[in-house]
C-alpha positions as CSV (number, residue, x, y, z in Angstrom):
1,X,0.0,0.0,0.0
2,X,3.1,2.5,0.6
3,X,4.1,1.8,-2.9
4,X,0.9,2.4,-4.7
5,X,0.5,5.5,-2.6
6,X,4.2,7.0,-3.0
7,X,3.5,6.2,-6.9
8,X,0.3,8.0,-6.5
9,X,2.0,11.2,-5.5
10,X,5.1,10.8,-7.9
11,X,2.5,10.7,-11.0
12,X,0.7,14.4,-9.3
13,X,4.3,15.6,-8.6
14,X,4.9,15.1,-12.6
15,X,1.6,16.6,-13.6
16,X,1.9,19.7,-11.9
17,X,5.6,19.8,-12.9
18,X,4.5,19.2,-16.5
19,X,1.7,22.0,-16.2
20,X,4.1,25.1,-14.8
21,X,7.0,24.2,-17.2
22,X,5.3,23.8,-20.1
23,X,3.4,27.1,-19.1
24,X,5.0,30.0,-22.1
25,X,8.6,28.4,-21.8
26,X,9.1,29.2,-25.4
27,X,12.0,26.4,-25.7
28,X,11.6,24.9,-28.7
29,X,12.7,21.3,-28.9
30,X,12.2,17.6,-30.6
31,X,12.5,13.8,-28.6
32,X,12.2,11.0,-30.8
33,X,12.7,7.5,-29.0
34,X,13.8,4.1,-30.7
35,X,13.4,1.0,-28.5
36,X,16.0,-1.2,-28.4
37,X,18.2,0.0,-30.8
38,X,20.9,-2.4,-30.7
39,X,18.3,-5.5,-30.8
40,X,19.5,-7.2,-27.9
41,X,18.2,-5.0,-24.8
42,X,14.5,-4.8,-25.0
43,X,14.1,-2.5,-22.3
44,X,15.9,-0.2,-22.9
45,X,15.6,2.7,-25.1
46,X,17.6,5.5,-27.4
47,X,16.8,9.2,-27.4
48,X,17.2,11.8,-30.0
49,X,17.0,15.0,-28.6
50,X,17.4,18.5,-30.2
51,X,17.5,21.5,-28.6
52,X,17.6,25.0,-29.5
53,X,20.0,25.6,-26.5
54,X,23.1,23.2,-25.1
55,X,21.3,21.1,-22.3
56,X,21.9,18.9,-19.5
57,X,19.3,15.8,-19.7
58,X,17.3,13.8,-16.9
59,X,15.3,11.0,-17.6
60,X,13.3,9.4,-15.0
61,X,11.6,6.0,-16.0
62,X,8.1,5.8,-13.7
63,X,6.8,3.3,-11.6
64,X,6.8,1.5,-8.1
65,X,10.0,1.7,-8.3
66,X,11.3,4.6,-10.4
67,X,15.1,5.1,-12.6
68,X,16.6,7.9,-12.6
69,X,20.0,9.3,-13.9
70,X,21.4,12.6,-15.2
71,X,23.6,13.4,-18.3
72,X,25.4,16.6,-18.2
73,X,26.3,16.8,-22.0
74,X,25.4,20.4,-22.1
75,X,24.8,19.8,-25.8
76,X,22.2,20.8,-29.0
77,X,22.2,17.2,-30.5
78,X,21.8,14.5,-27.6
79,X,21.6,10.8,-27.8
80,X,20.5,9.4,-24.1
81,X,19.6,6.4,-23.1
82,X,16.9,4.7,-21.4
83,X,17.8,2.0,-19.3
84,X,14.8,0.3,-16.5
85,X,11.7,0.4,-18.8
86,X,9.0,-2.2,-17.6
87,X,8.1,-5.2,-19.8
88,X,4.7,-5.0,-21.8
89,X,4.2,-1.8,-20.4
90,X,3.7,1.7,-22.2
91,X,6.5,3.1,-20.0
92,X,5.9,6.6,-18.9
93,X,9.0,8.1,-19.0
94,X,10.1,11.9,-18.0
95,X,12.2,13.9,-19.7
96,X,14.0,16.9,-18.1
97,X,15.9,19.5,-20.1
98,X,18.0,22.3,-17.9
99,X,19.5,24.7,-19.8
100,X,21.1,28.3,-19.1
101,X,18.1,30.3,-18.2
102,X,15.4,28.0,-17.4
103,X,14.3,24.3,-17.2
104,X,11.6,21.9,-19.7
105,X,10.0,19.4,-18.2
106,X,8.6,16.4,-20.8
107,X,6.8,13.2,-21.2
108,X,7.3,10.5,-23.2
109,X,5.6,7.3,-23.8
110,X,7.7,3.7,-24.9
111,X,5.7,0.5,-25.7
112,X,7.7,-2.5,-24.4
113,X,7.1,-6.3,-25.0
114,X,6.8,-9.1,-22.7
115,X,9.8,-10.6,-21.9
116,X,10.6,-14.1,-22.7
117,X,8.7,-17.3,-21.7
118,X,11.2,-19.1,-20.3
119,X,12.7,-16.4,-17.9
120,X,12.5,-17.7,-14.4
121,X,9.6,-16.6,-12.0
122,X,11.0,-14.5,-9.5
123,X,9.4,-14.8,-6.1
124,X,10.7,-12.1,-3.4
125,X,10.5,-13.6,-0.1
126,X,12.1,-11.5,2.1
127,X,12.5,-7.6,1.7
128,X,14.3,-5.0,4.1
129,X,15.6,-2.6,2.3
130,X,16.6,-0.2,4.9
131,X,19.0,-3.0,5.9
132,X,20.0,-3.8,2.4
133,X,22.7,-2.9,-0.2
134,X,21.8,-0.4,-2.4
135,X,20.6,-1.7,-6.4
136,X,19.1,-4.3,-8.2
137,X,19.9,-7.7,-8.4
138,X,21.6,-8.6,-11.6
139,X,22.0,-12.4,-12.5
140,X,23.9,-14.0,-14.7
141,X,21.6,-16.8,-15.9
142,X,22.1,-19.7,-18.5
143,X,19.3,-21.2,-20.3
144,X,19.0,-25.0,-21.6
145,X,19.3,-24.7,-25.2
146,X,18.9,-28.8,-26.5
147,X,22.9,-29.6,-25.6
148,X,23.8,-25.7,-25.5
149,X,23.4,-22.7,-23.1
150,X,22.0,-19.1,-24.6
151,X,23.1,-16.5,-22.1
152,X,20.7,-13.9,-20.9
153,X,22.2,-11.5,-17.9
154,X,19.3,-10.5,-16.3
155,X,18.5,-7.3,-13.7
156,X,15.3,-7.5,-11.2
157,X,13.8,-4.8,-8.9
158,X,12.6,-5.4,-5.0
159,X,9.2,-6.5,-6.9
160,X,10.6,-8.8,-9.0
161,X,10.2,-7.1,-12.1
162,X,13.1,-7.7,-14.6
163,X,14.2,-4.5,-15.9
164,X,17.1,-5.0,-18.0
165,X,18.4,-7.8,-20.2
166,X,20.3,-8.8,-22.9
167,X,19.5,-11.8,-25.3
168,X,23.5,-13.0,-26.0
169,X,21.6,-16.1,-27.8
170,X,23.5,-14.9,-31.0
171,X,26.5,-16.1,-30.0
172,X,25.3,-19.9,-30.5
173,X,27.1,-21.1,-26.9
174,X,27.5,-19.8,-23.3
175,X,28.9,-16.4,-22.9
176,X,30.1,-15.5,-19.2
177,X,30.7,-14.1,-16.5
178,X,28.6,-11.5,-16.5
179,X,30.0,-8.4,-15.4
180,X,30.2,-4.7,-15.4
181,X,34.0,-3.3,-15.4
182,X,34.7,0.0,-13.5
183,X,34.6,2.0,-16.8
184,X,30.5,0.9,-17.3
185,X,31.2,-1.8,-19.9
186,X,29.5,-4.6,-20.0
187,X,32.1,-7.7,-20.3
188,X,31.9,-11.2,-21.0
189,X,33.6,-14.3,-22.9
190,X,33.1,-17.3,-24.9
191,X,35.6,-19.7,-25.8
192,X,37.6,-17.7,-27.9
193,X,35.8,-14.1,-28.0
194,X,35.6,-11.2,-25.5
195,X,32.3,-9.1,-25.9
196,X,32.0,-5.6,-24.8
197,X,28.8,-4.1,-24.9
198,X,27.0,-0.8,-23.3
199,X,23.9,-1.5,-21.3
200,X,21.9,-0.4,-24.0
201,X,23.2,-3.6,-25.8
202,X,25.6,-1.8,-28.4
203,X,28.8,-3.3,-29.3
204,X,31.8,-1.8,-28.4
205,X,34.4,-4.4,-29.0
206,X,34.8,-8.1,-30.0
207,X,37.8,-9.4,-29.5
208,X,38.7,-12.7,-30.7
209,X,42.3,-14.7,-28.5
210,X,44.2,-17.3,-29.8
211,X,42.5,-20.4,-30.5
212,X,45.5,-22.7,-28.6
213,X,43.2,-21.1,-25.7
214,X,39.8,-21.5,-24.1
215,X,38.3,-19.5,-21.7
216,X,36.0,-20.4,-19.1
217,X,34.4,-20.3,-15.9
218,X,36.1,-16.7,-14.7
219,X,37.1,-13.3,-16.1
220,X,38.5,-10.6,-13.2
221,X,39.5,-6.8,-14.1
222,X,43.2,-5.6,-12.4
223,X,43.6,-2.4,-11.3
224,X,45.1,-1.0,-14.5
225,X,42.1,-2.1,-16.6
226,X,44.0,-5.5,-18.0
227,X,41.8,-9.0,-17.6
228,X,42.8,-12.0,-15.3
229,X,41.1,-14.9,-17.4
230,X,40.8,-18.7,-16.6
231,X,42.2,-20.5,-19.5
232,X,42.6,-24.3,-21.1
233,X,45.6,-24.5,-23.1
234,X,46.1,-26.8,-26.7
235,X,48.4,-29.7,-26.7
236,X,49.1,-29.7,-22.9
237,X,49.3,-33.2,-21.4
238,X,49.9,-34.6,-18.0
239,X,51.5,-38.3,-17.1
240,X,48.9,-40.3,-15.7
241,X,49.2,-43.9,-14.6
242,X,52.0,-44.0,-17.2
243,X,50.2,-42.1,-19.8
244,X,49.8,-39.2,-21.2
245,X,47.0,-37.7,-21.2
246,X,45.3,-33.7,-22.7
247,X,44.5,-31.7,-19.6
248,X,42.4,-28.8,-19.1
249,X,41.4,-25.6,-17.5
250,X,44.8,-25.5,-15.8
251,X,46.1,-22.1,-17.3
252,X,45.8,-18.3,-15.9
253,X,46.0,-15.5,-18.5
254,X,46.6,-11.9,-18.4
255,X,45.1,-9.8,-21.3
256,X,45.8,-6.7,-22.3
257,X,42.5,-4.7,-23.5
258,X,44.0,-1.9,-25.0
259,X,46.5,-4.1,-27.0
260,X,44.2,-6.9,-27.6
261,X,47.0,-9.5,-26.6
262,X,48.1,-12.2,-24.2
263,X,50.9,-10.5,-21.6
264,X,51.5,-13.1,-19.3
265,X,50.2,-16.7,-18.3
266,X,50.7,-19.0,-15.3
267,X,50.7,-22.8,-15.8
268,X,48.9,-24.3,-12.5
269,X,50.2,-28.1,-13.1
270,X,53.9,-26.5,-12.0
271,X,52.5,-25.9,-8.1
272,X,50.2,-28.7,-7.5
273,X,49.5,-32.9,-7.3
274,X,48.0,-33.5,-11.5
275,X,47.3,-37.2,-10.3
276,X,45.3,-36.3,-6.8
277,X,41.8,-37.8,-8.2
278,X,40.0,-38.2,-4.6
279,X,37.4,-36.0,-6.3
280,X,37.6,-36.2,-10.1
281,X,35.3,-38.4,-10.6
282,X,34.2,-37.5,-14.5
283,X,37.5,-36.7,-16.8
284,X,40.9,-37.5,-15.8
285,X,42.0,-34.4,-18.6
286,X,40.1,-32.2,-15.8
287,X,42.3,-32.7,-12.9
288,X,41.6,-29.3,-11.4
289,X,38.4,-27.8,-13.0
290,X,39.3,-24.2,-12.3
291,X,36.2,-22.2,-12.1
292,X,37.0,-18.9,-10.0
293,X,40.1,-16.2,-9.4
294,X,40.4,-13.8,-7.1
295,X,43.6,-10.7,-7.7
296,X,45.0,-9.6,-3.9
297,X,45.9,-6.2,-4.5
298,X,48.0,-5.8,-1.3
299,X,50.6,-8.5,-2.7
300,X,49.7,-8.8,-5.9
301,X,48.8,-12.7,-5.8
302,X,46.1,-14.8,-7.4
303,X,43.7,-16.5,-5.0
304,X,42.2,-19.6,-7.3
305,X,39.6,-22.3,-6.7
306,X,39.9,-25.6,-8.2
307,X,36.5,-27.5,-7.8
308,X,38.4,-30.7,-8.0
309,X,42.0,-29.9,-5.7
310,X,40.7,-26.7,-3.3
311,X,42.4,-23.3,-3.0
312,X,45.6,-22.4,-4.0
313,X,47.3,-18.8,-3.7
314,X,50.1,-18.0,-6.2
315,X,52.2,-14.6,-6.5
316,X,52.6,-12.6,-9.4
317,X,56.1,-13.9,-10.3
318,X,54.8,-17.3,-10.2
319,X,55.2,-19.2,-7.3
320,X,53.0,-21.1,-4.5
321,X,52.1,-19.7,-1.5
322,X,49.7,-22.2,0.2
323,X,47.0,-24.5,-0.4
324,X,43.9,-24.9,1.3
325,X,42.8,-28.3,0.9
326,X,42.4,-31.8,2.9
327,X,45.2,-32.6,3.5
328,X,44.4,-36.6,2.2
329,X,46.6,-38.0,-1.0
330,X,48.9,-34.8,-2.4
331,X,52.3,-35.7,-3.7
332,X,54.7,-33.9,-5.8
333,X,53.9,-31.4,-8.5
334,X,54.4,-31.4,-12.0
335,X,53.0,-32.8,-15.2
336,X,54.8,-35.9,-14.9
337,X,54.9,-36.0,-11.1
338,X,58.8,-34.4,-10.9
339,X,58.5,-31.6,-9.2
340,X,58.8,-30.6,-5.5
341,X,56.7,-31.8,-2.6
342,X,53.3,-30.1,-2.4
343,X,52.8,-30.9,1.3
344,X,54.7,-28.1,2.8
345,X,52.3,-25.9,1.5
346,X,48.8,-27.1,2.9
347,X,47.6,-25.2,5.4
348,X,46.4,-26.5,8.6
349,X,43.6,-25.9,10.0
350,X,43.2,-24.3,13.1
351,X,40.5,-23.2,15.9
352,X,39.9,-19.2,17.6
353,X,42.8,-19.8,19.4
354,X,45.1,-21.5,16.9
355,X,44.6,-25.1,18.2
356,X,45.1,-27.5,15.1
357,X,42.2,-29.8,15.0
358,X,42.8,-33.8,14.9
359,X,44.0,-35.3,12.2
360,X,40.2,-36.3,10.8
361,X,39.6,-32.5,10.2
362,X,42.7,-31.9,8.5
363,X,42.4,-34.8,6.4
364,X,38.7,-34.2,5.5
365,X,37.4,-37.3,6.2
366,X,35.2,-35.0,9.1
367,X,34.2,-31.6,9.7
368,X,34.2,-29.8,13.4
369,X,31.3,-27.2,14.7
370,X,33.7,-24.3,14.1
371,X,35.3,-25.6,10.9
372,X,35.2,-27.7,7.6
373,X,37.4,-27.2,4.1
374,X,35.3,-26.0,1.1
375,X,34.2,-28.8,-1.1
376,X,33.8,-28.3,-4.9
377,X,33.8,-24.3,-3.9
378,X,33.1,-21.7,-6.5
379,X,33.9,-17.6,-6.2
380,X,36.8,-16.5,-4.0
381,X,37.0,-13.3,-3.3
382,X,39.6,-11.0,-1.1
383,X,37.3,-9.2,1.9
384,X,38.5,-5.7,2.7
385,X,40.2,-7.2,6.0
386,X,42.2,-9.6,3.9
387,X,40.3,-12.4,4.5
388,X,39.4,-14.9,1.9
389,X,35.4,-15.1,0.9
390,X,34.5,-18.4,-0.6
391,X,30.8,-20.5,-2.1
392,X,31.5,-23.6,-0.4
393,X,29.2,-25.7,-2.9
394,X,29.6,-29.3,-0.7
395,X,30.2,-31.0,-3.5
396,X,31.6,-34.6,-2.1
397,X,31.8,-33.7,1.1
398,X,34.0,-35.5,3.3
399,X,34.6,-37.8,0.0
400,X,31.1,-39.1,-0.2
401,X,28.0,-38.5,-1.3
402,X,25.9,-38.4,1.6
403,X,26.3,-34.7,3.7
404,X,24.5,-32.0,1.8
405,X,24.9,-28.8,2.7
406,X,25.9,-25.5,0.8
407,X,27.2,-22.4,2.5
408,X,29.1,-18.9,2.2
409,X,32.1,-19.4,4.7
410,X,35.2,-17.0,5.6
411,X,38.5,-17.9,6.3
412,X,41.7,-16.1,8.3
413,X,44.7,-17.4,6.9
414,X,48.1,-16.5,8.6
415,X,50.7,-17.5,5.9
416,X,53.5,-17.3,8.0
417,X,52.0,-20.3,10.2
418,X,50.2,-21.7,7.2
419,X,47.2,-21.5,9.0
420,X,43.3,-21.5,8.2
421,X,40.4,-20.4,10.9
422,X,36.9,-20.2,10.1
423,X,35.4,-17.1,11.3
424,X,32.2,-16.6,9.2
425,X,29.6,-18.9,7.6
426,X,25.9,-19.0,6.7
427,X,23.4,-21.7,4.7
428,X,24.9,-24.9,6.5
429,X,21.8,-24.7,8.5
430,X,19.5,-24.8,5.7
431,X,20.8,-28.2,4.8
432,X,19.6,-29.6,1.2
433,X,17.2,-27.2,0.2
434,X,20.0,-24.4,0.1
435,X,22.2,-27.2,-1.8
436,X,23.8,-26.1,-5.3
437,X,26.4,-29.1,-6.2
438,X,27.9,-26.1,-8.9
439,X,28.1,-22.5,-10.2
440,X,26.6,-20.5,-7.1
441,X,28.3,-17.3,-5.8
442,X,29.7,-15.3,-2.3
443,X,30.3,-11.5,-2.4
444,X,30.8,-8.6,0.0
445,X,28.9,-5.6,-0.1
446,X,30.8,-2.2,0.9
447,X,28.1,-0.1,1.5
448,X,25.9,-2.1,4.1
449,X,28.8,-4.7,5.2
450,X,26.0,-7.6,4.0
451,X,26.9,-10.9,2.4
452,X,25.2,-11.4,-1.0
453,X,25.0,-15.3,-1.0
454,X,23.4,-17.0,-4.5
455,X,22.5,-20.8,-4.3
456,X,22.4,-21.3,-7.9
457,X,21.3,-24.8,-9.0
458,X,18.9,-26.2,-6.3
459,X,16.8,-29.2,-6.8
460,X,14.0,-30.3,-5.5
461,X,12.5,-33.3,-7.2
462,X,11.9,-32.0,-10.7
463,X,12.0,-28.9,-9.6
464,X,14.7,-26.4,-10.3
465,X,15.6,-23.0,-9.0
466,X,17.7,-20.9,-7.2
467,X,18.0,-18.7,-4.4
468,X,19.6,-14.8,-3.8
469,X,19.8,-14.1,0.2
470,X,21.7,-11.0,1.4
471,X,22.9,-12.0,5.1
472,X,23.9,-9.2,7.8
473,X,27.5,-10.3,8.4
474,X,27.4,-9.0,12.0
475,X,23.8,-11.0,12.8
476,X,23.6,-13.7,10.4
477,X,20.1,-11.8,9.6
478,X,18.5,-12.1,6.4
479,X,17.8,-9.0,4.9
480,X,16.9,-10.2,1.8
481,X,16.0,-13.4,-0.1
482,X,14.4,-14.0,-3.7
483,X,13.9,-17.3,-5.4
484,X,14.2,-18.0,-9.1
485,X,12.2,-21.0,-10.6
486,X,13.8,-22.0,-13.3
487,X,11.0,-22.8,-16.5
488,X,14.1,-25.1,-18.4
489,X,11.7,-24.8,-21.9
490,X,14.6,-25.7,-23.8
491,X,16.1,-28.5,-22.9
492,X,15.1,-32.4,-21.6
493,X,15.8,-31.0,-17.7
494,X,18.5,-34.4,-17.4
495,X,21.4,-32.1,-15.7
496,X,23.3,-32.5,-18.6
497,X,25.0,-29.7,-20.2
498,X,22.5,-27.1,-21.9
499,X,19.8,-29.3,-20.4
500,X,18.3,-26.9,-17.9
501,X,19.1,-23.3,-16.9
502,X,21.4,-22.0,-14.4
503,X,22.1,-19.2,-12.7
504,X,26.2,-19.1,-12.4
505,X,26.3,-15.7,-10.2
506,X,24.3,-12.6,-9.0
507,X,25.4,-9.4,-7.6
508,X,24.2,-5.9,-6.5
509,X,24.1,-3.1,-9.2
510,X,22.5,-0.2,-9.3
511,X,20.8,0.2,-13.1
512,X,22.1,2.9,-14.9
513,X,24.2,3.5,-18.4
């Protein structure tokens, strides 16, 4: 009722503003609007605006929950955007045009379409936005495509309206992480090709690598604009049981935007145990499955999570640091097994007053109340204390298949001792229905100190979804939870790959251009 009645009064406040500037201003001016001009955001829009004197623009998109942003182009000939239309909705959106002497106050109207049928329905169970972060909630969702994925970034409101997307189904295979780098851009990968688009959906650059490399699973942004990139690497083999075998996803790239080339690359199978198999189950070529990085600043070391080793931290000039991992079955490194002892470097884990636990703890054949290893973990990420932020998916846990739990769990690491303590954790409560055996995601949020924590493959019998909860990281409080059930129209909902859809991460953004 507080929403329909601060809407109430926003569409007066409009009317009367309409009425007094439009009241002998004398500005003579033309809008004309084109929806979704680059054919691949549907709500958004493109104005043309002329003006007989330079002006600064506002445009204000109405509704429950209103977009706003400001463009100080002080210009005759404008181009704006429009980003947060509703779908199926003639959008009601206000135009404000302040010039040197006086302001003109506008309305325009955009016809949007529904969106697509198989978008997820998007239930908002829990809402406290006083306590909350700031923005939308942007997903970075897959859909089943018969064998394939089409990717379709997606950004809800507190109502669960979806308010900005982009249909990457022209690509023909999954393109991802979704992400938006600190210049605006809109960045994500395929195989071989790095998109950058605008949130209005226009291209700004396609960048195609070398095809003796594969991305996957993770792209970060360094502090001097270059990409960190998960990478598999062509006609790399390690010696397994006396063969040789093609392995995979066990390269780290850096890129070079500006230069469009490869400036650097770390080869993982130097640091750690290629024939540790206690939970590669599915391809021995897949000995690590890298599927998240995390750049330390401070130090100017890579934080990385192999689903199918643990985490590992390596420094910029190449060497290992430690390794967070049961301590079960790790020998010596190399691609044949020749190099040094990888033992030295696991870290043991510890309780609040840096008692090692027993030997079942550290070997992960058990977990204690106050502390278990991440299992199959996805997303590291470096908290603003130095402390290492993690999806612990669960995957296997303890070796077996039998404990199923998923949770968002911080770690204190003291390198000097090689040391781990658990100080932070929430979702192990919630047992299996809170249990995503891949993707999912963990992330910090400045602004409210929160915990964004995304859940993003649950099953429940036939049933598929996922789950966004923002947790108070002094209370454990949830301040915010929203499930997506997942519609899978496009594929045979087996599991397999391109089967049924998945949401790989979420975070926090505010919606703007």
């Amino acid at each position: 009722m507080r929403l329909k009645g601060l809407s109430r009064l926003a569409g007066l406040l409009v009317f009367v503003l309409l009425l007094l500037s439009s009241c002998g201003s004398g500005f003579n001016y033309s809008i004309k609007s084109t929806l979704n001009p680059y054919n691949i955001s549907p709500l958004t829009a493109q104005l043309k605006i002329e003006t007989e004197k330079p002006c600064n623009v506002t445009i204000t998109v109405l509704g429950k929950i209103p977009v706003e942003q400001t463009f100080n182009l002080n210009a005759t000939n404008l181009e704006v955007p429009v980003v947060g239309l509703y779908p199926n909705t003639l959008n009601n959106v206000i135009v404000t045009l302040d010039y040197d002497g006086g302001q003109v106050i506008d309305s325009i109207k955009i016809k949007t379409g529904n969106t697509p049928s198989h978008f997820p329905q998007i239930t908002i169970n829990k809402l406290n936005r006083n306590e909350m972060e700031p923005g939308m909630h942007a997903c970075d969702i897959h859909f089943a495509n018969n064998g394939k994925f089409n990717s379709g970034p997606i950004i809800f409101d507190d109502q669960g309206q979806v308010r900005w997307y982009l249909d990457l189904s022209f690509a023909g295979k999954m393109v991802s992480p979704f992400q938006r780098l600190k210049d605006g851009t809109i960045l994500m990968v395929s195989r071989h090709v790095i998109y950058e688009f605008d949130m209005l959906g226009k291209p700004l650059k396609e960048t195609n690598i070398s095809t003796n490399y594969g991305m996957h699973h993770d792209v970060q942004e360094l502090p001097d604009g270059n990409l960190l990139i998960c990478v598999g690497k062509r006609n790399n083999f390690i010696k397994l049981d006396n063969k040789f075998v093609a392995s995979d996803s066990d390269h780290i790239i850096e890129f070079d935007r500006k230069k469009s080339k490869i400036v650097r690359e770390w080869d993982l199978t130097k640091h750690l145990d290629v024939s540790r198999n206690d939970l590669n189950f599915f391809r021995p070529r897949d000995w690590l499955h890298m599927n998240g990085l995390a750049y330390n600043p401070s130090d100017s070391s890579i934080i990385v999570s192999g689903k199918n080793q643990g985490l590992i931290k390596i420094s910029w000039d190449d060497h290992l640091k430690w390794i967070m991992a049961p301590k079960r079955n790790w020998g010596k490194s190399g691609r044949e097994g020749k190099g040094f002892e990888t033992k030295p470097y696991l870290l043991t884990a510890v309780d609040s007053e840096g008692k090692p636990y027993d030997r079942a703890v550290q070997d992960g054949n058990e977990s204690s109340e106050e502390f278990d290893f991440p299992w199959g973990m996805h997303s590291p990420s470096i908290m603003p204390d130095g402390n290492l932020l993690v999806f612990d998916n669960g995957a296997f846990r303890y070796f077996e298949n039998n404990v199923h739990y998923s949770r968002a769990v911080i770690y204190k690491i003291n390198e000097e001792d090689k040391t781990t303590e658990q100080i932070w954790q929430y979702g192990k409560d919630r047992g299996p229905e809170f249990f995503s055996t891949i993707v999912s995601d963990a992330d910090y949020l400045a602004n409210s100190n929160n915990i964004l924590v995304t859940s993003g493959y649950l099953k429940q019998g036939t049933k598929l979804s996922a789950k966004l909860v923002e947790v108070d990281y002094e209370t454990g409080k949830e301040v915010f939870e929203a499930t997506l059930d997942f519609k899978s129209e496009h594929g045979n909902k087996s599991g397999s790959w391109g089967q049924t859809d998945i949401l790989y991460r979420s975070e926090r953004l505010e919606l703007k251009y």
